[in-house]
N, C-alpha and C positions, 0 to 999 in steps of 0.2 A: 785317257778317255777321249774317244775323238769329237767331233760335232755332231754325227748324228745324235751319239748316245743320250752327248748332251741335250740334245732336243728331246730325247724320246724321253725324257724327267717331265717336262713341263709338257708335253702333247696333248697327252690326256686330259690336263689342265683346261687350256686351249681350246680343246674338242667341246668340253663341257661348257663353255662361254659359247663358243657359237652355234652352237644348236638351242643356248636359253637365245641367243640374234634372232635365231631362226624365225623363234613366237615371237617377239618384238616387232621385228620387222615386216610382219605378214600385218601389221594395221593400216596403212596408209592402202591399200587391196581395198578398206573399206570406203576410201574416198572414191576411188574407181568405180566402185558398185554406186554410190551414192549419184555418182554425177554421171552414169553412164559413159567413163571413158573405156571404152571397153578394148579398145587397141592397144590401152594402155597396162591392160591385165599382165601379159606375157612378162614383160619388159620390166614391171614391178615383184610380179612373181617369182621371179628368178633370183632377185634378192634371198627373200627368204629360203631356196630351194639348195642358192649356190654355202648356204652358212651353215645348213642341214646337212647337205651331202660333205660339205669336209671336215663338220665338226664331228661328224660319226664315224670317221674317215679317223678322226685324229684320237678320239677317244678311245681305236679299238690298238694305237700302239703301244707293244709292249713297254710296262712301266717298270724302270730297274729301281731294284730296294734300296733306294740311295734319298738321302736330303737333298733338294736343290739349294744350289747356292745364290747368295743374293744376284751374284751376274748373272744368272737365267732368268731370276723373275725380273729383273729388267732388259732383258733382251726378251721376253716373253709378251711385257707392255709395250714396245717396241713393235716387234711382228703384228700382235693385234688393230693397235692401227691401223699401222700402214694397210694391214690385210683388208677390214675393216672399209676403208677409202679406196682402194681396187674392187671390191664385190660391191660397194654402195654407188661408183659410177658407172654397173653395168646400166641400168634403166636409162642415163642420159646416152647413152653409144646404144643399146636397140630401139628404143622410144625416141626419139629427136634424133638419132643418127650425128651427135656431137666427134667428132675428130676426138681421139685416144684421150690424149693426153690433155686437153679442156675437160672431159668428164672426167678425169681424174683428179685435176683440179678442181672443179667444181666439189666436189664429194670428200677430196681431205678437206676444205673449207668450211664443209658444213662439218665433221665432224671434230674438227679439228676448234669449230664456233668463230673460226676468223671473220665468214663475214663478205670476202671479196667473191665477186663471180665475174666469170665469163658469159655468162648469157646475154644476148643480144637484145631479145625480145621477149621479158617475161611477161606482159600483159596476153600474149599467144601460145604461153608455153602449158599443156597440160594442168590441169589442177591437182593431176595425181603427182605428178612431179615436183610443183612446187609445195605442196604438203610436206613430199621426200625431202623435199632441203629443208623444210623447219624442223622435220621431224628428226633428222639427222644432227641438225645443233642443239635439241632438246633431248637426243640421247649423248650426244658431245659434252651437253653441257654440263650433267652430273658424274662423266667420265663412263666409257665404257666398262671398264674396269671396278669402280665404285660402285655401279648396278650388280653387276655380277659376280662380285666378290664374295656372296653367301654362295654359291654353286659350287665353287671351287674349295669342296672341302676337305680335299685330301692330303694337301702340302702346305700346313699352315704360314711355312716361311713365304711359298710364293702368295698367300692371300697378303700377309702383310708388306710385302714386297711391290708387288699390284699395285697396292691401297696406297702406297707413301712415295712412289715414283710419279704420281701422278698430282703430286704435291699437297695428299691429305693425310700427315701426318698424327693429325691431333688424335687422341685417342678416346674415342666419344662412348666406347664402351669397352666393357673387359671385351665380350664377345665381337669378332670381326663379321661372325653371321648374322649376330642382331645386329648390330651396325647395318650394314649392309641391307637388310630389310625395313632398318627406321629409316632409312635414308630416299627409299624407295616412297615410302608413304607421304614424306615430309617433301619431298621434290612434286609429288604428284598433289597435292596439301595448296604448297604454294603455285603452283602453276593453275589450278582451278579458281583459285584466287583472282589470280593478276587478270585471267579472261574473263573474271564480274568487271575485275574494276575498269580495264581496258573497254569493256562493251558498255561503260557509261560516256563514252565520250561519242554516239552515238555511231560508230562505226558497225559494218555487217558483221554478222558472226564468224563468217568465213575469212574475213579481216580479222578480227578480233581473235582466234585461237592462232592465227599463224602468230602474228604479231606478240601473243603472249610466251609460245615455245620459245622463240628468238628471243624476246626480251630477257626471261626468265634463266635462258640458258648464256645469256651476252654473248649473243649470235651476233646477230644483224641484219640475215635476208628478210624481206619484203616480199611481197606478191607483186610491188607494182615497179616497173624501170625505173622511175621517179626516186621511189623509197618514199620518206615519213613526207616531203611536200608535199606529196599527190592528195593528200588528205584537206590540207589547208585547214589544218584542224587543231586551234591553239588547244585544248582541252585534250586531246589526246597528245601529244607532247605531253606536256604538265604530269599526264598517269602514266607515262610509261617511264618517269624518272623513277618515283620509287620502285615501279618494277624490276629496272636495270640495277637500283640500288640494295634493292631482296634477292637477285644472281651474286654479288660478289660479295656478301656479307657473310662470313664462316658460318657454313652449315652445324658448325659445331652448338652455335646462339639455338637453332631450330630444333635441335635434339632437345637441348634442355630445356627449349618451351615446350618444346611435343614429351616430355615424360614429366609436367609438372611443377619442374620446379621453377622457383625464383631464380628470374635472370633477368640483366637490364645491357642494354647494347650498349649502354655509354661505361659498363663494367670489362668491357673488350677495349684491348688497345686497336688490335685492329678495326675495330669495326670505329671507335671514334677517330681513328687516323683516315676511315676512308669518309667518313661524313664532314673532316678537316679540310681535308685535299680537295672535297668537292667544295665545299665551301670556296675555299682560294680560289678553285678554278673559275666557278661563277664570278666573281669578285673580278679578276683580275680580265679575264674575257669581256665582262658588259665593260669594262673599263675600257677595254682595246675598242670595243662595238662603237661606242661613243665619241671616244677620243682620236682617236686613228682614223674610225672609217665614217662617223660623223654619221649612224645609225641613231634613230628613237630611241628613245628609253625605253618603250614599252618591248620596239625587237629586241633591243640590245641585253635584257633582262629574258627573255623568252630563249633568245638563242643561246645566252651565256649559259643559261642552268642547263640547258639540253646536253649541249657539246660538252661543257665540263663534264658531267655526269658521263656521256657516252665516250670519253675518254680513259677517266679514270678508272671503269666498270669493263673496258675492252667491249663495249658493246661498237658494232659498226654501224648503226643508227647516224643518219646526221638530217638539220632542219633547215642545213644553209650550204653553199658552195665555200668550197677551202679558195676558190682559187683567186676570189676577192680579198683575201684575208693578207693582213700585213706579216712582212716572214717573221717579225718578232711573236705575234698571235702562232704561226702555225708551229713554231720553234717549241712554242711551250706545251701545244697540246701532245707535242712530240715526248716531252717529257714526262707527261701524263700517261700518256700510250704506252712507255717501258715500264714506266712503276706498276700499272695494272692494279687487280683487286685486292682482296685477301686469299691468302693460302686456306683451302678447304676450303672455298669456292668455285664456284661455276667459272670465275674469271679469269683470263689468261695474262700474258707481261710476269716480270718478274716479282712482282706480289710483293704486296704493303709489310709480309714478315719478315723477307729478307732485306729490305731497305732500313727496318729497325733496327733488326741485327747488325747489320755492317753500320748504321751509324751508332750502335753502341761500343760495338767495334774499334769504332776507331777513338772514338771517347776513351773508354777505357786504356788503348793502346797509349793514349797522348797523355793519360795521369800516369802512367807508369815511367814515364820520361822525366818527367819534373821532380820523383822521387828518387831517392834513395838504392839502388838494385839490392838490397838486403828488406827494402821494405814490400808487405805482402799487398796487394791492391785487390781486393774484392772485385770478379765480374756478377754484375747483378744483372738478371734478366726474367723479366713478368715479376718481380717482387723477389726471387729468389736467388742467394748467392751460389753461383756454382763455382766447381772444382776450377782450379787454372788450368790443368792438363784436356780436361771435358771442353774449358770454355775456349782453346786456343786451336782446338781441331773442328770446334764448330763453326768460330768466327774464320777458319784457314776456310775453312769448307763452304761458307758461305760467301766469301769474294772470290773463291775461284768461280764459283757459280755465276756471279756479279761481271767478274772478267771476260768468262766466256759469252756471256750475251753480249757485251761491245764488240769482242774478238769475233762473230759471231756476221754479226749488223755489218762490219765492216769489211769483211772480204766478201761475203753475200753482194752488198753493195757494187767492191770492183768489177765480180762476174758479172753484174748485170750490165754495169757499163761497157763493159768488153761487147756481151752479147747482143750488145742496142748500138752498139759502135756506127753501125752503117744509118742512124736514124737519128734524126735532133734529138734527144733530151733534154732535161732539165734535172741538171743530178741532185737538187734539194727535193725534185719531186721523188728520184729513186731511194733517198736516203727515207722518205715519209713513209713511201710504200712498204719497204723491206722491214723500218721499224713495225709498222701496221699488220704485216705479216707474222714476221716473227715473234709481235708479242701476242697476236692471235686478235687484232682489235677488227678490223673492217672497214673502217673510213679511210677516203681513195681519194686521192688528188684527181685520178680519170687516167692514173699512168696503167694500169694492171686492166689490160682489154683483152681479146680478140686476137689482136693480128699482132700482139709481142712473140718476140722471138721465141723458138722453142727450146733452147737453152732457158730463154729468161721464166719461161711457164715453171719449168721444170728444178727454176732453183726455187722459185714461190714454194711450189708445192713442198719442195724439201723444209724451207722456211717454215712454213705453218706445223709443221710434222715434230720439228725439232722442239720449238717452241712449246708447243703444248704439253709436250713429256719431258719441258726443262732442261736440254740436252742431254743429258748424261743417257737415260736409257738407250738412246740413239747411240749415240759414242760406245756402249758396249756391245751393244749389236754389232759394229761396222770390225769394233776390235776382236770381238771373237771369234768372227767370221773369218780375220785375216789370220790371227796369232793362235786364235783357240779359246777356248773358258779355265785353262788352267790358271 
C-alpha cells in the first residue's frame, strides 16, 4: 500500500476535526466586531474559511475498508498540528504583514502553548490578534485532538490513537466520545473559574480572560511586551499560581469531580508530586533570592512561588528577569522546565509520569542485581504488581522516551550554535531556550527575538512541534514519509 492510500484511511478523519476548527475558530471574529477592528475581519476570517475549505476537501476522500494502524494515527496527530500552526499564522502574514516564517512561529507557539514570540510591539498589535494567540494556547492547551476526539467516530483505533499521542492515556471513561465531550465542559468549567478569580486582583476584563486562557492552558502570552511586571500587581501573581497549578493537574482529578465522585488530589501520585516539586522549587529559589542575590524576603518569597510554579507547570509566565539570576538558580529551573506537569494535562516537558516511571525503573532494575537471577522481583507500580515481560517494555519504552528528549536538547542545541555562528552568544542561554522550547515552557533569557537567524527560527519551531507530541508522533511521520507505513 503506498502513501497516499495510506493517508486516504485517516483523511476523512482529519477532514472531520477541521471543519469542527472551522466553528471554533470563527470566535475571536467576535473580538473584531466588539472593538471595531474591522481590517482585521479578512485576515482572522480566513482562519476559519481555510479549515472549512480542506476539511470538506479531506472529508470527501475516498475511504478504503481497512483499520488504520497505530502509525497513521500518529502521523495523523502529527499533520494536524503542524497543519493546524500553518493555517493559524495566516492572520499574522495578512493582518501585520509578519515575514513567513515569524508567523509561523508565532502560531506553533501558541498552539503548541510554549509561550515564546516574536512580536516586537504587542501593546500596538490588534486586539483581535492577540486574543488569536491566547485563544490558540487555550485550544493548545486541552490538545487539539482531545477536543475533537468525539467527531471522529468512525476509526476507533485513530480516536484512541489521537487521544494517547498526545500523552492522555488515562482512561477517564469506557467511552472515548464521552470523554471527549466531559472534557470539553470541565476545560470550559475551569477556565470561567480562573477569569472570576483572576478578575479579583483588580485587573480589566480584557486582561483578565486573556490572562486566564494562558494561564489555564500553560501558555504564557500576555497582552502586554512586559508580560506579568506590567501589572505590578502582587495579588495577581499570587492568583495566577493556582491557576497555572489547575493547567497541569491530570484532567483525569476533574472528571471525577465533574461526575460526583469522591476524589482527593493528595489520592494522585502525580498530582502530590507536582505540589512537591513546587514546593522544593519555592523553597529552594527564595533561598537563592536571599542568599545569592541578597533580595527581601518579602520579593524573594513572591518571586520564588511564582517562578517555581511557572516552571514546573511549563507556564511561560515570569515576575522577574532570568538575567540577574545566579547560573546555579537558573540551572535548576532548567530542570524544572524538562520535568514539566502531569500527563493528562494541559502541561508540556516530559511529565511528572515518566520521571516516576523511570525512577521506579531503575529501582526496581538495581533490587534485581543484589538478588539471586533465579529470584522473581515484583515491579509495583500505582499500588499494582505487574507482569515482568509488561513492566520491562514499559520501563524500555519509557527511557527511550527519557533519552530522546536529551538526544533531542542536545543536537537542537549544536544547530543553533552553528546557525548563530556569525553573532556572540551565550550557549547557557541557547541551551535555556531550546530546553524552554522543547518542553513547550516559554520563559526567555531574551535569546529567541526577531533578528535570529532563520535556520535558528525554524529549528524552534521544529522544537516546540516535536515537543508537544513527545516525539514519537513526529518520528513516524518523517519515517513514513521516507520508508512507507509498512
Amino acid at each position: 500500500m503506498d502513501r497516499l492510500e495510506y493517508f486516504s484511511i485517516i483523511a476523512p478523519d482529519i477532514g472531520q476535526i477541521f471543519r469542527f476548527m472551522a466553528v471554533v475558530t470563527s470566535l475571536p471574529l467576535a473580538v473584531t466586531v466588539i472593538y471595531g477592528e474591522w481590517e482585521m475581519f479578512v485576515p482572522m476570517a480566513l482562519v476559519p474559511l481555510i479549515f472549512l475549505l480542506v476539511g470538506s476537501l479531506l472529508v470527501r476522500v475516498p475511504h478504503p475498508a481497512r483499520e488504520a494502524r497505530l502509525s497513521i494515527a500518529l502521523t495523523a496527530v502529527a499533520l494536524i498540528w503542524f497543519s493546524s500552526a500553518l493555517i493559524g499564522s495566516v492572520p499574522f502574514i495578512v493582518g501585520l504583514q509578519m515575514p513567513v516564517t515569524d508567523a509561523i512561529f508565532e502560531a506553533m507557539s501558541g498552539w503548541t502553548d510554549t509561550g515564546l514570540t516574536l512580536l516586537t510591539d504587542v501593546e500596538h498589535t490588534p486586539k483581535t490578534l492577540l486574543f488569536w494567540r491566547s485563544f490558540m494556547q487555550w485550544l493548545g492547551g486541552i490538545g487539539i485532538v482531545a477536543f475533537t476526539v468525539a467527531l471522529a467516530s468512525r476509526s476507533g483505533l485513530i480516536q484512541r490513537g489521537l487521544y494517547r499521542s498526545e500523552g492522555r492515556s488515562e482512561a477517564f471513561m469506557p467511552s472515548v466520545v464521552g470523554t471527549g465531550m466531559a472534557m470539553w465542559r470541565i476545560y470550559i468549567i475551569i477556565t470561567l473559574a480562573s477569569i472570576g478569580l483572576v478578575l479579583l486582583s483588580g485587573v480589566p476584563l480584557w486582561d483578565a480572560v486573556n490572562l486566564a486562557l494562558t494561564a489555564i492552558a500553560t501558555g504564557g502570552f500576555s497582552v502586554h511586551s512586559a508580560g506579568i511586571p506590567y501589572y505590578q500587581n502582587h495579588l495577581l501573581e499570587l492568583l495566577l499560581v493556582p491557576v497555572m497549578l489547575a493547567g497541569a493537574m491530570p484532567f483525569k482529578l476533574y472528571y471525577l469531580m465533574y461526575s460526583h465522585r469522591k476524589v482527593s488530589f493528595f489520592g494522585d501520585r502525580q498530582a502530590v508530586a507536582l505540589l512537591a516539586f513546587t514546593l522544593i522549587g519555592f523553597l529552594v529559589l527564595t533561598a537563592d533570592f536571599v542568599f545569592l542575590m541578597g533580595r527581601d524576603l518579602f520579593t524573594a518569597l513572591r518571586e520564588g512561588i511564582f517562578m517555581a510554579t511557572a516552571g514546573i507547570t511549563s507556564t511561560g509566565f515570569q515576575n522577574t528577569s532570568l538575567h540577574v539570576w545566579p547560573a546555579v538558580t537558573t540551572l535548576f529551573l532548567v530542570m524544572f522546565m524538562f520535568i514539566g506537569g502531569s500527563s493528562g494535562s494541559t502541561a508540556g516537558g516530559l511529565k511528572i509520569s515518566k520521571v516516576i516511571l523511570g525512577l521506579e525503573g531503575l529501582a526496581w532494575w538495581f533490587r534485581r542485581i543484589f538478588v539471586s537471577g533465579k529470584a522473581i522481583v515484583p515491579f509495583r507500580h500505582e499500588g499494582r504488581t505487574v507482569q515482568k515481560n509488561i513492566a520491562e517494555i514499559e520501563v524500555s519504552k519509557n527511557m527511550l522516551v527519557i533519552i530522546l528528549y536529551f538526544v533531542s536538547v542536545f543536537f537542537c542545541t549544536i544547530a543553533i550554535l552553528h546557525f548563530e555562528a556569525q553573532t556572540t552568544v551565550d550557549s547557557s542561554k541557547v541551551i535555556f531556550e531550546v530546553v524552554s522550547a522543547f518542553c513547550n515552557n516559554g520563559i526567555s533569557t531574551g535569546f529567541v527575538n526577531p533578528d535570529m537567524s532563520f535556520g535558528s527560527k525554524w529549528a524552534f519551531i521544529f522544537l516546540m512541534w516535536f515537543g508537544r507530541l513527545e516525539i514519537v508522533p513526529v518520528l513516524v511521520l518523517f519515517m513514513g514519509l521516507i520508508k512507507g507505513f509498512d
